[in-house]
C-alpha positions as semicolon CSV with decimal commas, in nm:
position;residue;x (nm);y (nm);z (nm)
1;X;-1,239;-5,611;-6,465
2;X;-0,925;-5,616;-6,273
3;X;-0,734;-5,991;-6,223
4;X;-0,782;-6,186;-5,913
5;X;-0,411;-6,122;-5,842
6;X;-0,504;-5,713;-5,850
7;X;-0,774;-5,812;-5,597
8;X;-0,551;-5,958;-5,365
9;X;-0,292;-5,682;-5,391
10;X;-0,554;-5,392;-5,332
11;X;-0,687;-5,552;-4,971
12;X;-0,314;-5,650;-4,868
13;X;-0,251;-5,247;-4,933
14;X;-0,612;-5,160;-4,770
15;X;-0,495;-5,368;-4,408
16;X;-0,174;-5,237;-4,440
17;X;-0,295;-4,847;-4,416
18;X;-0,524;-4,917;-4,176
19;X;-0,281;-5,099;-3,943
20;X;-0,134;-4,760;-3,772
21;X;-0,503;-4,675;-3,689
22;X;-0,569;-5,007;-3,536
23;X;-0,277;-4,964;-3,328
24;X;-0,318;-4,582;-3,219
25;X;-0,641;-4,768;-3,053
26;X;-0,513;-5,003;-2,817
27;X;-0,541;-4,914;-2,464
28;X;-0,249;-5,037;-2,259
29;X;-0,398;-5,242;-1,901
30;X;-0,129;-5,034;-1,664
31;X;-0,255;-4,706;-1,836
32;X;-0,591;-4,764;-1,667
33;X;-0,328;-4,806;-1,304
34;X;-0,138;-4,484;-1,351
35;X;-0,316;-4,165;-1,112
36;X;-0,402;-3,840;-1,313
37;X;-0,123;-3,610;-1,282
38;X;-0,215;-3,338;-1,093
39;X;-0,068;-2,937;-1,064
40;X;-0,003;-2,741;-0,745
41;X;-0,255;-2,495;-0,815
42;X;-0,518;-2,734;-0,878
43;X;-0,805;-2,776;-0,578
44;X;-0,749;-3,027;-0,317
45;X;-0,988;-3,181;-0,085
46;X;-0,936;-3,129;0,304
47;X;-1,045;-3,240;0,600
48;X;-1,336;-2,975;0,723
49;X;-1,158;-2,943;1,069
50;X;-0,937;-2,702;0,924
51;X;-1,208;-2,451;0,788
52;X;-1,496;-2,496;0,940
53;X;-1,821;-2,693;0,785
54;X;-1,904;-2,497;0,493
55;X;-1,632;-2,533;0,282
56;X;-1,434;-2,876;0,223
57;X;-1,158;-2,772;-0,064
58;X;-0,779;-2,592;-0,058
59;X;-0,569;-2,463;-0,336
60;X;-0,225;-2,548;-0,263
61;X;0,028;-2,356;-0,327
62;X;0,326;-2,501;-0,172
63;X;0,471;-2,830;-0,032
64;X;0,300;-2,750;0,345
65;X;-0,058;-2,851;0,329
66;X;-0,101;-2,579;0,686
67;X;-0,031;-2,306;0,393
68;X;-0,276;-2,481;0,162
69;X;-0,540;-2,143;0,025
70;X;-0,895;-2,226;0,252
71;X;-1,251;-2,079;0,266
72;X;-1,401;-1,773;0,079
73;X;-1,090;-1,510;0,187
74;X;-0,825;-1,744;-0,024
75;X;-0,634;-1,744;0,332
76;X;-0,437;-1,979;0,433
77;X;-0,494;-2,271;0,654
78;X;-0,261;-2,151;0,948
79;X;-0,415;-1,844;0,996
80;X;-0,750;-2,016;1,046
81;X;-0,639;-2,037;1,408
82;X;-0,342;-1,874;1,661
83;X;0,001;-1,883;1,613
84;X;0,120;-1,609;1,874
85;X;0,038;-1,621;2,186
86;X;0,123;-1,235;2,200
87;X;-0,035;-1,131;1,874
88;X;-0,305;-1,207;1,602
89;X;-0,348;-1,254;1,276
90;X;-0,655;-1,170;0,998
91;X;-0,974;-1,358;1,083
92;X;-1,159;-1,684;1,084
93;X;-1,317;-1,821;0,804
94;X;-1,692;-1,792;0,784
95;X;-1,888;-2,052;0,970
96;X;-1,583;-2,213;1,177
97;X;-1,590;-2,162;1,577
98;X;-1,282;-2,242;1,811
99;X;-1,231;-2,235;2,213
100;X;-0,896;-2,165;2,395
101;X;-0,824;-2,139;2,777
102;X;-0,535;-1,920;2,830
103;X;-0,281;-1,871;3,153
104;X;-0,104;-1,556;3,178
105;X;0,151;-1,541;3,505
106;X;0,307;-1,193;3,535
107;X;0,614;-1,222;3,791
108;X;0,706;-0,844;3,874
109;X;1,000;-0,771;4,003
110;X;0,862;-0,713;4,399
111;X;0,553;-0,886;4,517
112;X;0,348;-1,192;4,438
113;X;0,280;-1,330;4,109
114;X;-0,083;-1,194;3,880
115;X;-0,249;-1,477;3,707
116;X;-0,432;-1,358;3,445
117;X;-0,702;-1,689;3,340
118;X;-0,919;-1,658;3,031
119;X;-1,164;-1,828;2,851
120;X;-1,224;-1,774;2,508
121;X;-1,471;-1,827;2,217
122;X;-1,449;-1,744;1,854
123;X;-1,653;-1,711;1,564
124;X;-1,583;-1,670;1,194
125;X;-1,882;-1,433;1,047
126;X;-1,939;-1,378;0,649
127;X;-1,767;-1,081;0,483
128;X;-1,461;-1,071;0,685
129;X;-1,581;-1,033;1,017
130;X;-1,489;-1,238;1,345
131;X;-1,658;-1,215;1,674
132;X;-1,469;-1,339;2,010
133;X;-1,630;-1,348;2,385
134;X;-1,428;-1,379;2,680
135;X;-1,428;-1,494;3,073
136;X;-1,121;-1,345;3,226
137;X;-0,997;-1,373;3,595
138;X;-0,709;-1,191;3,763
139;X;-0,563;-1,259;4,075
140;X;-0,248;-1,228;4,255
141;X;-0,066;-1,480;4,527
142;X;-0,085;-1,911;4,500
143;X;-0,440;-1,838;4,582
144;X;-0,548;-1,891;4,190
145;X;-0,841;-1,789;4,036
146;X;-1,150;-1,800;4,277
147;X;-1,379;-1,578;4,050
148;X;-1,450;-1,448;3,735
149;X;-1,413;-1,076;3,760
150;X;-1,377;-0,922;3,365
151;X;-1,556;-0,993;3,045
152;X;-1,432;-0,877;2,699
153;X;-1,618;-0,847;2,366
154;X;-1,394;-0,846;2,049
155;X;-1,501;-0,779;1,680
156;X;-1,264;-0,765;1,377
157;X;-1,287;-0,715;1,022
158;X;-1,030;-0,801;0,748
159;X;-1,014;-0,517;0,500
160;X;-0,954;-0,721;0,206
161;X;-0,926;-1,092;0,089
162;X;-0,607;-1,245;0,200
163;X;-0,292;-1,145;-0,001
164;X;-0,494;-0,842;-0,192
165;X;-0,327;-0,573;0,029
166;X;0,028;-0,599;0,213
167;X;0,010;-0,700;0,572
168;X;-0,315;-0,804;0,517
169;X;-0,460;-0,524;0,738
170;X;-0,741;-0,610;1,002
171;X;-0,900;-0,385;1,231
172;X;-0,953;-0,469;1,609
173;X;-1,186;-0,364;1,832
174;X;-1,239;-0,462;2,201
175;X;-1,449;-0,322;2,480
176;X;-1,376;-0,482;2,895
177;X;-1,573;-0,487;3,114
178;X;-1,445;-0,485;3,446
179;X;-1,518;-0,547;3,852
180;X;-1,400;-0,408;4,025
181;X;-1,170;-0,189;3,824
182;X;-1,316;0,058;3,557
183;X;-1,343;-0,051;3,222
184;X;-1,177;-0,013;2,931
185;X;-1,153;-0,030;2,546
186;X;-0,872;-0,146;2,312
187;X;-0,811;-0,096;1,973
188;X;-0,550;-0,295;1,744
189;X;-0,412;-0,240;1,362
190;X;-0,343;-0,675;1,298
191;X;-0,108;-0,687;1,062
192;X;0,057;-1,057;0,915
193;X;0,158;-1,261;0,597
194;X;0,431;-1,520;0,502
195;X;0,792;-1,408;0,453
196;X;0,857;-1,754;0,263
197;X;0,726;-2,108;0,261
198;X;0,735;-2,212;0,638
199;X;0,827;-1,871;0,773
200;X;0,528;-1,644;0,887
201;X;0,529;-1,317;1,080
202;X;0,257;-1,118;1,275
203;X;0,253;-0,734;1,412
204;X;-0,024;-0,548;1,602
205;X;-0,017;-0,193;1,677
206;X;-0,264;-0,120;2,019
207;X;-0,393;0,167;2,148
208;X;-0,601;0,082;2,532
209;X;-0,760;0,371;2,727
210;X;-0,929;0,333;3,116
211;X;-1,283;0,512;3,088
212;X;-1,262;0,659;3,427
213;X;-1,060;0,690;3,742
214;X;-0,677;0,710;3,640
215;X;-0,783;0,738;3,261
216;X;-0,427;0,514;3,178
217;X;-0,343;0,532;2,794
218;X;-0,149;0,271;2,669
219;X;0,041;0,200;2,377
220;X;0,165;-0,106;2,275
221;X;0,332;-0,300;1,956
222;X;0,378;-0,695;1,996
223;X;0,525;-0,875;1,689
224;X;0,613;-1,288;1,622
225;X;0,787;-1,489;1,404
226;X;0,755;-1,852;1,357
227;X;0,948;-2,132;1,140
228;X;0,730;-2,462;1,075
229;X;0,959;-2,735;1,166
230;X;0,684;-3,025;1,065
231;X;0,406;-2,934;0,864
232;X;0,070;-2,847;1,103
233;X;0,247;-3,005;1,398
234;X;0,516;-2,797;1,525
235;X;0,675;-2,488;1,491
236;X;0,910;-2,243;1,693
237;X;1,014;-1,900;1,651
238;X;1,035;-1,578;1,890
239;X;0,841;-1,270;2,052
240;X;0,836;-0,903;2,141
241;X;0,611;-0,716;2,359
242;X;0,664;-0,350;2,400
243;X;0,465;-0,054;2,540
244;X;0,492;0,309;2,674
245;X;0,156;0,429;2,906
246;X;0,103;0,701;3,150
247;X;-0,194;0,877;3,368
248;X;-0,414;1,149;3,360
249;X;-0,222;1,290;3,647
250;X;0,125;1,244;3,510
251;X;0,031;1,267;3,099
252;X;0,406;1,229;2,926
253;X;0,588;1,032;3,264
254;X;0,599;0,728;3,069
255;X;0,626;0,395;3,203
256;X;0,810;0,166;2,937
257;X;0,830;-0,209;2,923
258;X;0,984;-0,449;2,717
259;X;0,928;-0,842;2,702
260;X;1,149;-1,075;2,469
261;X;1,152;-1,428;2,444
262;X;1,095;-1,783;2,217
263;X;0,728;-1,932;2,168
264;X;0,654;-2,261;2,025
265;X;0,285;-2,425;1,900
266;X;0,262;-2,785;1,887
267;X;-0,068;-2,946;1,733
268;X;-0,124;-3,282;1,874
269;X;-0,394;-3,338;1,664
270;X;-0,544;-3,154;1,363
271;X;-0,777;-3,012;1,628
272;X;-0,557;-2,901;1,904
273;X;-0,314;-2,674;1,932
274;X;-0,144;-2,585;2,255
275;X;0,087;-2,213;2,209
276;X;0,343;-2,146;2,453
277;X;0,575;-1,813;2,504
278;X;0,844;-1,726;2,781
279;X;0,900;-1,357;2,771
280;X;1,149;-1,214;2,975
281;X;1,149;-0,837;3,089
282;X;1,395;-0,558;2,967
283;X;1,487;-0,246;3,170
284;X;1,348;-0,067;3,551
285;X;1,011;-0,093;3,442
286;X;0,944;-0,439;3,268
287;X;0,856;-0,741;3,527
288;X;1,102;-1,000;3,572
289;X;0,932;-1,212;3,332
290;X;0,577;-1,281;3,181
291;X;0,469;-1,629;3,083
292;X;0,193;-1,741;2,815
293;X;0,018;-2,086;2,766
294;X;-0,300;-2,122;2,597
295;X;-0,448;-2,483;2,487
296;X;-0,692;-2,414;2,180
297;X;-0,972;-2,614;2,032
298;X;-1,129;-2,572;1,720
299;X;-1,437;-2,697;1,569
């Protein structure tokens, strides 16, 4: 039977090895304080504005939440609305709707000034698609608009989830219907991506034909860049508009123009975002200069 002395010895050793455990145990207060740590790829809740109601999370990817990966496509969040006046980009996503009232003055080089007005409404459809409808008016002089005389249908499809092809190709087509002139349908290759955080580019290649009377063919490339100088506020960059058409009568007596000029976008609220382009003409043929301002609203 071991001593008393032995007893005591054995439970000193015994709390002695099981001290380290004890310790390992002990929460410290200000762990409970400090936030998880979180990784850049890791989801992020959004506010819905930016993609519509059906889907409320973003992968981000970089330090610019308006680059943040949105919706279904994995696009992201800036090309959930316009950022060139002169050209588009991809689609909506699914189940998100925006409005936009655009002016379009056109000063030629002799006579009065065309004001092009136009209303427009888009949808975001499931499995890439995106429908637009829109209320045009053209008129010439300081009368302004006094009627609506042109409506426009628009569908697009995205060939591919967002960064799964280069360019991330979408097809564009639009049919006008016009009074009085004759109508008229376009079609458009929409090409865009990012060149590097806060740099994005756009290019659409467009083909437009008259259905009757002079049959006019036109061909056209436009093409922006932008630089984000505060994240989903403002940004600034520059445009190109160019395009060759002729006549049925005169098939190969090209008329050529050639617009150039800055745009910037400024979102006053996460809502709102109001584009603006001055494009001035280049060579015989091009008008002295073509202006575009369009005030968007999305839902």
């Amino acid at each position: 039977m071991p001593t008393p002395s032995r007893v005591r010895l054995l439970c000193l050793a015994s709390l002695l090895s099981a001290a380290p455990i004890a310790r390992a145990q002990v929460v410290n207060p200000a762990d409970k304080q400090r936030p998880p740590e979180t990784d850049a790829e890791d989801l992020l809740e959004v506010d819905t504005h930016q993609i519509g109601s059906t889907t409320v999370t973003a992968r981000r990817v970089s330090e610019l939440r308006e680059e943040d990966r949105i919706g279904p496509y994995d696009q992201p969040a800036w090309t959930a609305y316009r950022r060139f006046p002169t050209t588009r980009i991809y689609v909506r996503p699914p189940g998100s709707f925006g409005f936009e009232y655009w002016s379009r003055p056109t000063i030629p080089k002799h006579g009065p000034t065309e004001i092009q007005t136009q209303y427009e409404f888009e949808i975001g459809l499931p499995n890439r698609f995106q429908f637009d409808f829109y209320i045009v008016n053209n008129s010439e002089g300081h009368d302004g608009p006094s009627e609506f005389n042109q409506q426009k249908l628009e569908l697009r499809y995205a060939f591919a989830d967002w960064g799964k092809i280069w360019g991330n190709p979408t097809a564009y087509v639009e049919y006008k219907f016009s009074d009085p002139d004759v109508d008229s349908y376009e079609l458009k290759l929409l090409l865009g991506d990012e060149l590097k955080p806060s740099w994005h580019w756009g290019t659409n290649l467009v083909y437009e034909r008259e259905l009757s009377g002079s049959l006019e063919n036109v061909y056209e490339l436009t093409a922006g860049i932008s630089h984000t100088l505060k994240d989903e506020r403002l940004s600034l960059g520059g445009e190109i508009k160019t395009s060759i058409a002729d006549e049925h009568s005169d098939r190969g007596e090209w008329t050529e123009e050639l617009l150039v000029g800055p745009s910037l976008q400024y979102r006053p609220t996460p809502r709102v975002h109001l584009d603006v382009a001055t494009l001035v003409g280049i060579g015989s043929d091009s008008p002295e200069a073509q202006l575009f301002f369009v005030l968007g609203y999305d839902f």
